[in-house]
Biotite code that builds the C-alpha atoms (Angstrom):
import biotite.structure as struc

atoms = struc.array([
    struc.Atom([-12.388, 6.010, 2.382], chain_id="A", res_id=1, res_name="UNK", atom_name="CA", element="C"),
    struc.Atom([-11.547, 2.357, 2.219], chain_id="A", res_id=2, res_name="UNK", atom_name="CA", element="C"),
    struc.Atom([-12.514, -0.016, -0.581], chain_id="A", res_id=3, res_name="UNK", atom_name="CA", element="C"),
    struc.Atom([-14.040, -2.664, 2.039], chain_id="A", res_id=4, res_name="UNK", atom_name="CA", element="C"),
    struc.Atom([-15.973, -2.176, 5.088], chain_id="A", res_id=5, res_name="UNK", atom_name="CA", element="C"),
    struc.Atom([-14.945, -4.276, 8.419], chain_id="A", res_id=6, res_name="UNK", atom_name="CA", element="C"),
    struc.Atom([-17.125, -3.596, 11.548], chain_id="A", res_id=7, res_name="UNK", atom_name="CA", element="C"),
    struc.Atom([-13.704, -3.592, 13.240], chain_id="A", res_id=8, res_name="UNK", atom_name="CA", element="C"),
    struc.Atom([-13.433, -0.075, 11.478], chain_id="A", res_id=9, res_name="UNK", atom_name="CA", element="C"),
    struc.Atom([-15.721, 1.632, 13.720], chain_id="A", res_id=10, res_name="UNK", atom_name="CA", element="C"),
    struc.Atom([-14.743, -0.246, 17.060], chain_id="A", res_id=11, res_name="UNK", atom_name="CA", element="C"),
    struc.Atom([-13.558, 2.107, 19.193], chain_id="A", res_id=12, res_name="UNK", atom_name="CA", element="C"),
    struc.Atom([-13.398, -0.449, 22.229], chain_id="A", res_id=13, res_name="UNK", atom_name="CA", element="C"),
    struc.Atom([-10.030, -0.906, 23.664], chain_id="A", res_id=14, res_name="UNK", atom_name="CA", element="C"),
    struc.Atom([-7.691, -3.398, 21.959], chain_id="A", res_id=15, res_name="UNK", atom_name="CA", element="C"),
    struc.Atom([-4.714, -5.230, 23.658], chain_id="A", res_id=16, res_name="UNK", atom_name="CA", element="C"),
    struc.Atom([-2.225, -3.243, 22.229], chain_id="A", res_id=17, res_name="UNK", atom_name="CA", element="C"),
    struc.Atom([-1.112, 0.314, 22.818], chain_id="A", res_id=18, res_name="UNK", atom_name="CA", element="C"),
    struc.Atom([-1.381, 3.117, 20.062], chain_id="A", res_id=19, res_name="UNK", atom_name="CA", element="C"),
    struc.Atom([2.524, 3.269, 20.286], chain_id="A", res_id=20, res_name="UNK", atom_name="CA", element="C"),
    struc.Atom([3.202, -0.683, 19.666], chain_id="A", res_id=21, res_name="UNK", atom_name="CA", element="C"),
    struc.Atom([0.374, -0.338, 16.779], chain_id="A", res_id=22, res_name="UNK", atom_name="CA", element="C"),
    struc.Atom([2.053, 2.297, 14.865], chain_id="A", res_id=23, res_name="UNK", atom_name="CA", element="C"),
    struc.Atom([5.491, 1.038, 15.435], chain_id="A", res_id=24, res_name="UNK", atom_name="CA", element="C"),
    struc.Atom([4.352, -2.553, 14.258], chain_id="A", res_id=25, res_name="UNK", atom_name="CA", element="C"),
    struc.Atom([2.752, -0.688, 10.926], chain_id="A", res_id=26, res_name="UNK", atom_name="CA", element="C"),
    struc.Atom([5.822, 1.649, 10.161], chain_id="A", res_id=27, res_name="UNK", atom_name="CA", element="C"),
    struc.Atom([7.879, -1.756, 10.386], chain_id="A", res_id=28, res_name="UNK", atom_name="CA", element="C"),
    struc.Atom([5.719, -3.490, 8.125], chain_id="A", res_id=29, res_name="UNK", atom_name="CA", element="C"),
    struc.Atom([6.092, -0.961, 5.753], chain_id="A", res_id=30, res_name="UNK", atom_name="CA", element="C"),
    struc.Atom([9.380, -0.747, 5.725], chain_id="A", res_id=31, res_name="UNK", atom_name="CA", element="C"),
    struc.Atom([9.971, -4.337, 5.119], chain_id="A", res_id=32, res_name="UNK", atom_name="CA", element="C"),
    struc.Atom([7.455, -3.820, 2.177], chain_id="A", res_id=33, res_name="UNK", atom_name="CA", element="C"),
    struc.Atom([9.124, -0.979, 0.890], chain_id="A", res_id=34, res_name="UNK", atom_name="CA", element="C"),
    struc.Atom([12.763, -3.337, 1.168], chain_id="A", res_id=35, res_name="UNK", atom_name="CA", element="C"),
    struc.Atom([10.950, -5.720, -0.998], chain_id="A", res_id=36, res_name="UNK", atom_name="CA", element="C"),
    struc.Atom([9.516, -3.549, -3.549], chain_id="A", res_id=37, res_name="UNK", atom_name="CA", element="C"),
    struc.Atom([12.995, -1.811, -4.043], chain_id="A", res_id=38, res_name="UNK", atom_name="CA", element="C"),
    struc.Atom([15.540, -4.771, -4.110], chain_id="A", res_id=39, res_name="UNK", atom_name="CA", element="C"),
    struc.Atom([12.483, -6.329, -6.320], chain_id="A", res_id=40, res_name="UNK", atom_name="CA", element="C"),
    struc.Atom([12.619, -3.424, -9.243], chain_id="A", res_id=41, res_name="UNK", atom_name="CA", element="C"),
    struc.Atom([16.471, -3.282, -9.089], chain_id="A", res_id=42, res_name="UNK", atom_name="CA", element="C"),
    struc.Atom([16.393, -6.479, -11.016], chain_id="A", res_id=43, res_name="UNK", atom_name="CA", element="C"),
    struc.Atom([14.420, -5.085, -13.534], chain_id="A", res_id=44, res_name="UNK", atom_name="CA", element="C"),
    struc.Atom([14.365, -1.415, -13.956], chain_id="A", res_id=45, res_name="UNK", atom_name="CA", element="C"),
    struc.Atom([17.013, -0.667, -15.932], chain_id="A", res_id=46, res_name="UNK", atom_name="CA", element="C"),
    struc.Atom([14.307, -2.833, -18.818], chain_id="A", res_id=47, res_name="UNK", atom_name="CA", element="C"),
    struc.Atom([11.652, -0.369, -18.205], chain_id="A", res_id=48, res_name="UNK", atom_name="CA", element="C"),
    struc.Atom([11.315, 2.753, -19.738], chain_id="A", res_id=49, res_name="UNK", atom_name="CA", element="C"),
    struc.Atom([11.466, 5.527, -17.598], chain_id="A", res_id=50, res_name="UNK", atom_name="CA", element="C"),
    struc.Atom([7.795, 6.796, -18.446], chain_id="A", res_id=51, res_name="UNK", atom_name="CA", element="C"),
    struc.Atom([6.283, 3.314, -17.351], chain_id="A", res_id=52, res_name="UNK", atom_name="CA", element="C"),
    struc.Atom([3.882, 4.584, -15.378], chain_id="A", res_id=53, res_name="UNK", atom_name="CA", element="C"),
    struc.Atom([3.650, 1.621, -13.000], chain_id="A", res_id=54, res_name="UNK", atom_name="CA", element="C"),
    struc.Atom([7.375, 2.171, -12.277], chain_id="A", res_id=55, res_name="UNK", atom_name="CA", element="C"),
    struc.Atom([6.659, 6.079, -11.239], chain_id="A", res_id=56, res_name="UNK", atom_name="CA", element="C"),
    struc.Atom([3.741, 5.135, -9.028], chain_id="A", res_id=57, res_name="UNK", atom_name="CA", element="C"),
    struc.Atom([6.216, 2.941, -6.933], chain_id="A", res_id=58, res_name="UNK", atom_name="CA", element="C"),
    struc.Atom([8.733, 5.285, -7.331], chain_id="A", res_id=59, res_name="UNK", atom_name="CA", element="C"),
    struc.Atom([6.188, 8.054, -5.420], chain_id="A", res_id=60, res_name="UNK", atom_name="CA", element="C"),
    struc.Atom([5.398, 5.919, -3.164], chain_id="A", res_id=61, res_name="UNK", atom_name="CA", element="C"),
    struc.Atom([8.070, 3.511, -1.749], chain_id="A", res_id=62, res_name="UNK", atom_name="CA", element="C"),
    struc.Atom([10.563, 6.989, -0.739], chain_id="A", res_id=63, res_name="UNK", atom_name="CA", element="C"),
    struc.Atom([9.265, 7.130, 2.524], chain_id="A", res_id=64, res_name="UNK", atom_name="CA", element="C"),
    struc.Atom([11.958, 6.710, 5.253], chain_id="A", res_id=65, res_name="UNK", atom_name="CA", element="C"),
    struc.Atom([12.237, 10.504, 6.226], chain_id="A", res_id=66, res_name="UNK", atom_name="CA", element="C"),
    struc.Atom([8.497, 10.269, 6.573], chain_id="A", res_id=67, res_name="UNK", atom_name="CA", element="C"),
    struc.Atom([8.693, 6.817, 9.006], chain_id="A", res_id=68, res_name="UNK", atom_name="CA", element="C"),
    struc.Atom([11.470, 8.014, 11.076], chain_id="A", res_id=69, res_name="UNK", atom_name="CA", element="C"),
    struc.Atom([10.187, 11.643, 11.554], chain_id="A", res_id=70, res_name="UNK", atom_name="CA", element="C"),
    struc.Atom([6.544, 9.557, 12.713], chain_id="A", res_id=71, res_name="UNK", atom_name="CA", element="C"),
    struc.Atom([8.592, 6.931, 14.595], chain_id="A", res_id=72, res_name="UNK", atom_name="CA", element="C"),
    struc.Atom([10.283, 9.605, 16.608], chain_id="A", res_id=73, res_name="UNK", atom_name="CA", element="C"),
    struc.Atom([6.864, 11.442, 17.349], chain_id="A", res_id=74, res_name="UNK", atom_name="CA", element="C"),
    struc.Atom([5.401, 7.898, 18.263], chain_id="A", res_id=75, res_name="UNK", atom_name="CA", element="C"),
    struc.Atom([8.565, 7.009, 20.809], chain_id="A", res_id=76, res_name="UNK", atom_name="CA", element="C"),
    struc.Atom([7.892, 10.001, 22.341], chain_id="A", res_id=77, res_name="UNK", atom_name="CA", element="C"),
    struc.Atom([4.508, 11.421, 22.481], chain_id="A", res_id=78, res_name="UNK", atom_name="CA", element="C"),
    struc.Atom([2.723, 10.063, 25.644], chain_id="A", res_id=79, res_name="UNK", atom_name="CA", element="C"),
    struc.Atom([-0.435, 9.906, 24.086], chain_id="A", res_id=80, res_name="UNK", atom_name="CA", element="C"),
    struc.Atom([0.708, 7.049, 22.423], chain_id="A", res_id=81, res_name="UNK", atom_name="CA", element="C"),
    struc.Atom([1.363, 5.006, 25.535], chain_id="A", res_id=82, res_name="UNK", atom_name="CA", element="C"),
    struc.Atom([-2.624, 4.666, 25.375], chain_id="A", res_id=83, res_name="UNK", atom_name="CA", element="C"),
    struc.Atom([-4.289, 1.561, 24.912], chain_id="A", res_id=84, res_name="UNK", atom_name="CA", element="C"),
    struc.Atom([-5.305, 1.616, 21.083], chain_id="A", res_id=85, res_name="UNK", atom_name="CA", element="C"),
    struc.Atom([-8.842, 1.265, 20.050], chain_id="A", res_id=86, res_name="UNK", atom_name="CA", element="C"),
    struc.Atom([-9.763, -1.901, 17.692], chain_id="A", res_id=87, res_name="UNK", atom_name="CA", element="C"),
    struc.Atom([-10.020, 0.651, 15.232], chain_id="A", res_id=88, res_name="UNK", atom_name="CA", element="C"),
    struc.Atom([-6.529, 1.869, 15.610], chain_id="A", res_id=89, res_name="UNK", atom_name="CA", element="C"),
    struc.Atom([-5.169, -1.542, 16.009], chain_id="A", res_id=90, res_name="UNK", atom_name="CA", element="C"),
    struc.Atom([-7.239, -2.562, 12.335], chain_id="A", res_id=91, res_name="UNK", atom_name="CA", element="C"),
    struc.Atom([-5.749, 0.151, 10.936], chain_id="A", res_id=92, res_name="UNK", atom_name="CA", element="C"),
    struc.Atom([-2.424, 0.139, 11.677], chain_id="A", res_id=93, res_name="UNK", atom_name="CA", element="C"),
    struc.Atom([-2.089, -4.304, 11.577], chain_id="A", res_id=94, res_name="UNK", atom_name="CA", element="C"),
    struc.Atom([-4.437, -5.126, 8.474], chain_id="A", res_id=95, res_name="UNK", atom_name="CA", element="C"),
    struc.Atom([-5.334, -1.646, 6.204], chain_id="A", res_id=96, res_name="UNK", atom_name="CA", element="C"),
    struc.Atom([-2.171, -0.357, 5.644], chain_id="A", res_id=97, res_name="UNK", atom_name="CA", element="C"),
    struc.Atom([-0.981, -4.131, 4.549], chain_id="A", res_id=98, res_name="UNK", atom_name="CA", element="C"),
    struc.Atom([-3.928, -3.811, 2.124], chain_id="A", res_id=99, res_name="UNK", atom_name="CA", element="C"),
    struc.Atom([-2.325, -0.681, 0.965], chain_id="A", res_id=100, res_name="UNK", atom_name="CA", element="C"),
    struc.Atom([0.924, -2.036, 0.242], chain_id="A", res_id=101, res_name="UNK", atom_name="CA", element="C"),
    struc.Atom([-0.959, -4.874, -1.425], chain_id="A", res_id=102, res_name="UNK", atom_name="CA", element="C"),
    struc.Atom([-1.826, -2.386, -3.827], chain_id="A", res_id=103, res_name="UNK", atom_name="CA", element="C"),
    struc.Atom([1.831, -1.388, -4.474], chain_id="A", res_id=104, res_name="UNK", atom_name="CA", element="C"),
    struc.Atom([2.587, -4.961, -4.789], chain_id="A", res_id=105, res_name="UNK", atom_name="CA", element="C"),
    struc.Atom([0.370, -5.032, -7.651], chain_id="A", res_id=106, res_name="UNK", atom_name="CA", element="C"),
    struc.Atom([2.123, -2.080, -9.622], chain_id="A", res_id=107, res_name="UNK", atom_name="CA", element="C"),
    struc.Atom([4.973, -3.886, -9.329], chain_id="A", res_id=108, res_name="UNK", atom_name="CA", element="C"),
    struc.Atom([3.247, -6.980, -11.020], chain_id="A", res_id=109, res_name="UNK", atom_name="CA", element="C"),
    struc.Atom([2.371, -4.324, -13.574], chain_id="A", res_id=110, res_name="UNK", atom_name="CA", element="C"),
    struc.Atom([5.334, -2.610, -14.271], chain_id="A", res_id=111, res_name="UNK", atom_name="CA", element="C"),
    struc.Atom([6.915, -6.066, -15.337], chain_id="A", res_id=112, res_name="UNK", atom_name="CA", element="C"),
    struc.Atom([4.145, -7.673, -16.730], chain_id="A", res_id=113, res_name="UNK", atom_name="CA", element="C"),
    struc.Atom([3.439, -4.480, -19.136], chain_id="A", res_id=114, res_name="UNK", atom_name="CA", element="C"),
    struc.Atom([7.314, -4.225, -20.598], chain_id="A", res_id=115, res_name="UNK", atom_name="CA", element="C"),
    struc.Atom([7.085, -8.225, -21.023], chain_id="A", res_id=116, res_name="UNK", atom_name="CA", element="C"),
    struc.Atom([3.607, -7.584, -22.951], chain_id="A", res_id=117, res_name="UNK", atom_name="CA", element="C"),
    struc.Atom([5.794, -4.681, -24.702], chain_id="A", res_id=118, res_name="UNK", atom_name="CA", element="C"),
    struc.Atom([8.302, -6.861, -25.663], chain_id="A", res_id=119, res_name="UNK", atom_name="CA", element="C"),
    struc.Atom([6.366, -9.780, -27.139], chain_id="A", res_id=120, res_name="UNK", atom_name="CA", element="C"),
    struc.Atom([4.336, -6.989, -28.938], chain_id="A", res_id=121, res_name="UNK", atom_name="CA", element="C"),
    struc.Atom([6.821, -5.803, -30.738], chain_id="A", res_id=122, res_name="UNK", atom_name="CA", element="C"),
    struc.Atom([8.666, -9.082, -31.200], chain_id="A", res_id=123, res_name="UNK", atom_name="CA", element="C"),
    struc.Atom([11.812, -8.082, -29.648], chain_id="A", res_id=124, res_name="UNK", atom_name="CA", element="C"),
    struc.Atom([13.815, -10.517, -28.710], chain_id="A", res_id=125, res_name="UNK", atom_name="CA", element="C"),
    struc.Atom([16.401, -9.605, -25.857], chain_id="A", res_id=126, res_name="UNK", atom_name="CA", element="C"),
    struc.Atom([17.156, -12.578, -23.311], chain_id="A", res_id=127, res_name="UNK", atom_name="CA", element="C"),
    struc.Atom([18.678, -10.979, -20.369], chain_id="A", res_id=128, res_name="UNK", atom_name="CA", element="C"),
    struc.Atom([15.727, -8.397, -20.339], chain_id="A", res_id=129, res_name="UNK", atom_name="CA", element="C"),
    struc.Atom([13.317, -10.703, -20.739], chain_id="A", res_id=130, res_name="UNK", atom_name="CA", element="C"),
    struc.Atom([14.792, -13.110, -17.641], chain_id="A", res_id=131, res_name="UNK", atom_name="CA", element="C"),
    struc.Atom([14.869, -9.888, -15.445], chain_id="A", res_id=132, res_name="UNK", atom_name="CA", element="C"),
    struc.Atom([11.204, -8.936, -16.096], chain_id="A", res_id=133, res_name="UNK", atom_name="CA", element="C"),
    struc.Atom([10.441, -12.445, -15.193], chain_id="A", res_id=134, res_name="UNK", atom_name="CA", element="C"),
    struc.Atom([11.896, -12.940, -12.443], chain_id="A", res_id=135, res_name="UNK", atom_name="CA", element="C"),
    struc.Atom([11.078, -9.340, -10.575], chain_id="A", res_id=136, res_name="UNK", atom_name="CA", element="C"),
    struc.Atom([7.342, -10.416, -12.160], chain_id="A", res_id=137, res_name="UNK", atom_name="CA", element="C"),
    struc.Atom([7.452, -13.897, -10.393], chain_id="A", res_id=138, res_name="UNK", atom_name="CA", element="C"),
    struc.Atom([8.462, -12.274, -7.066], chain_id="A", res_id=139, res_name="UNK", atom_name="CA", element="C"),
    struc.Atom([6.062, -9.487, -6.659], chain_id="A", res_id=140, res_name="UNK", atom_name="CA", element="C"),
    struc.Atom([3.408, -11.941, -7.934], chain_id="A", res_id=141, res_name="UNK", atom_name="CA", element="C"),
    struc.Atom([4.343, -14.412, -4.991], chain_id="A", res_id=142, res_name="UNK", atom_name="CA", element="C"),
    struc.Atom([4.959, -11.638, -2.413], chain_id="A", res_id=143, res_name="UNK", atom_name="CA", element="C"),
    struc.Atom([0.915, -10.110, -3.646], chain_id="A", res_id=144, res_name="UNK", atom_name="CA", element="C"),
    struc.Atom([-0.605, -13.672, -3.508], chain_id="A", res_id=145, res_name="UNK", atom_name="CA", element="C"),
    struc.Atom([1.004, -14.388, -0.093], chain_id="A", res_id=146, res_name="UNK", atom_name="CA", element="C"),
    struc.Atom([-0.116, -11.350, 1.282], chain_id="A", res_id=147, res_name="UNK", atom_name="CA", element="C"),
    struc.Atom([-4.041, -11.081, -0.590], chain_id="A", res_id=148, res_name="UNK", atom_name="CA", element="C"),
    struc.Atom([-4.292, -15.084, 1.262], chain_id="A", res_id=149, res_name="UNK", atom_name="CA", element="C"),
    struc.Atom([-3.213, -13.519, 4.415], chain_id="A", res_id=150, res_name="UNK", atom_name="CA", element="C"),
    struc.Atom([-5.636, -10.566, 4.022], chain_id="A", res_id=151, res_name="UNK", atom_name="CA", element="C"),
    struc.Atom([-8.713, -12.648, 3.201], chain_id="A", res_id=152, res_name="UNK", atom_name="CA", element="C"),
    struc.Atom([-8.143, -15.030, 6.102], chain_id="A", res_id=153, res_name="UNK", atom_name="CA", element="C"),
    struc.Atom([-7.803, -11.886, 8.338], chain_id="A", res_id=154, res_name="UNK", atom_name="CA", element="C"),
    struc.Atom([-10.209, -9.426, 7.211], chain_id="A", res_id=155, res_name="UNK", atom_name="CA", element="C"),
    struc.Atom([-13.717, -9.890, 7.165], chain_id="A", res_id=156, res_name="UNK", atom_name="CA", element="C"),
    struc.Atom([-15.168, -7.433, 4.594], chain_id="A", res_id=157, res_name="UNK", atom_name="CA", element="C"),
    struc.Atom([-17.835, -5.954, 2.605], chain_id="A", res_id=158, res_name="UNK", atom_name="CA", element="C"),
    struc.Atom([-16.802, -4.093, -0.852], chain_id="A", res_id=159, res_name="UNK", atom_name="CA", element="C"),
    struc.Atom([-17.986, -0.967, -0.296], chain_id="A", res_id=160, res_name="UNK", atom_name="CA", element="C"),
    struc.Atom([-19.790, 0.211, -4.327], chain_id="A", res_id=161, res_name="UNK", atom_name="CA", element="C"),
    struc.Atom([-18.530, 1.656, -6.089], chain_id="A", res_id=162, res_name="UNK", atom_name="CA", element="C"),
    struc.Atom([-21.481, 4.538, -6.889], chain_id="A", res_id=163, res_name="UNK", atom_name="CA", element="C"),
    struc.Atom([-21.376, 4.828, -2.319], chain_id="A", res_id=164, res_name="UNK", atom_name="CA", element="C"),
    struc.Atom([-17.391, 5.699, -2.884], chain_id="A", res_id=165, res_name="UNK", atom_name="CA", element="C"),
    struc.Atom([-18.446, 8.041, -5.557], chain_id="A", res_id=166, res_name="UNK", atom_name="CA", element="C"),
    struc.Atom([-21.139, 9.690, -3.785], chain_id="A", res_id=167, res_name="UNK", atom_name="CA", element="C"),
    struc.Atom([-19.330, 9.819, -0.551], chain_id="A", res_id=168, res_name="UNK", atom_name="CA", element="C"),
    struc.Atom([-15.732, 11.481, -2.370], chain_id="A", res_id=169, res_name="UNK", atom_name="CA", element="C"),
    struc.Atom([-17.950, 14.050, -3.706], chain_id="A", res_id=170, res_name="UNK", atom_name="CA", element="C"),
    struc.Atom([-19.767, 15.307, -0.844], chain_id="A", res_id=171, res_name="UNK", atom_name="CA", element="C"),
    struc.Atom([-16.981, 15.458, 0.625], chain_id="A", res_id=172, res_name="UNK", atom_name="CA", element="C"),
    struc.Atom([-15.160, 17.527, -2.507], chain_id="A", res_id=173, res_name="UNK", atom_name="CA", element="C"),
    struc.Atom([-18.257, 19.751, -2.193], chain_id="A", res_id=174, res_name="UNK", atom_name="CA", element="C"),
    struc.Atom([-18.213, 20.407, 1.915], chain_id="A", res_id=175, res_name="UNK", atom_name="CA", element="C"),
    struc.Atom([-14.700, 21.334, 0.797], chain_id="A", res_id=176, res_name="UNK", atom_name="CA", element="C"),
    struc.Atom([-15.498, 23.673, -1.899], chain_id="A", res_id=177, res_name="UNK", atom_name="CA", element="C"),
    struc.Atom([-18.204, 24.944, 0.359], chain_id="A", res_id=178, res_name="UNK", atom_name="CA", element="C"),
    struc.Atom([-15.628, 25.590, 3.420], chain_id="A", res_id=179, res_name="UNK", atom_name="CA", element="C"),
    struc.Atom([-12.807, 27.154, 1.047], chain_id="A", res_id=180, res_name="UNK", atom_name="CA", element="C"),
    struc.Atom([-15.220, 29.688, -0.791], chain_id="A", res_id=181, res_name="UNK", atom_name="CA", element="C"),
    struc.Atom([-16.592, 30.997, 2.856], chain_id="A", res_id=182, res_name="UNK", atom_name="CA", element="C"),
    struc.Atom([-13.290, 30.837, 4.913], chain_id="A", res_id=183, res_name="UNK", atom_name="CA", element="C"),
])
């Protein structure tokens, strides 16, 4: 369930794209965000400790090129792919999984701000560390501005509340419950 709501969510009219070009175009996007976010914490990580809980978030989730190529491969060659993609798909695949990353971009922000805000807490004093952790902090701020600009200008959305996310998660935990306990 998405945090917004976009009318281009539900449109399944065609789009001038096929499912294949879609998917492709998001898997290379991702990619290039996942490039980022790595060369981004190799300036820093060796500053944070290894239980910074920013840093294993990214960790879990910027590992993903068996993942890409295994779905690239299907993509290439599964003819159902060769369809026109809906709006939907093409929304999906162009503009919600950059929102996505957005979100990683923003753990990286954390990760570096929190061992800066570690740092000055504790009054240590360490120059080179403190250089690194600003500069990867200075980056992945840029590279999550840039990209929450490019978002807004492209996305035309609702928040969704919070207490409808809630509600709607845990129907769907109980449908779940309800389906596991008589299957």
């Amino acid at each position: 369930m998405p945090y917004f709501y976009d009318k281009r969510i539900n449109d399944l009219s065609e789009a001038g794209i096929t499912r294949r070009d879609a998917v492709l175009i998001s898997l290379d996007n991702s990619e290039e965000a996942d490039k980022f976010i790595k060369s981004t914490l190799d300036i820093s990580i060796k500053y944070m400790k290894k239980n910074n809980p920013f840093r294993l978030a990214l960790e879990a989730f910027t590992d993903n090129a068996e993942r890409n190529e295994a779905e690239r491969k299907m993509v290439k060659g599964n003819p159902d792919f060769a369809k026109k993609a809906t709006v939907a798909e093409e929304f999906d695949n162009l503009l919600v999984t950059k929102f996505y990353k957005m979100l990683s971009y923003g753990l990286l922000v954390r990760a570096n701000e929190s061992e800066l805000e570690n740092m000055a807490a504790s009054n240590e004093d360490d120059k080179e560390k403190k250089e690194a952790l600003t500069r990867a902090f200075k980056l992945a701020e840029d590279r999550l501005k840039a990209l929450s600009v490019e978002l807004e200008e492209k996305i035309h959305y609702k928040v969704v509340p919070i207490k409808k996310l809630v509600a709607i998660q845990l129907e769907c935990g109980l449908l779940m419950a309800d389906y596991l306990k008589n299957n």
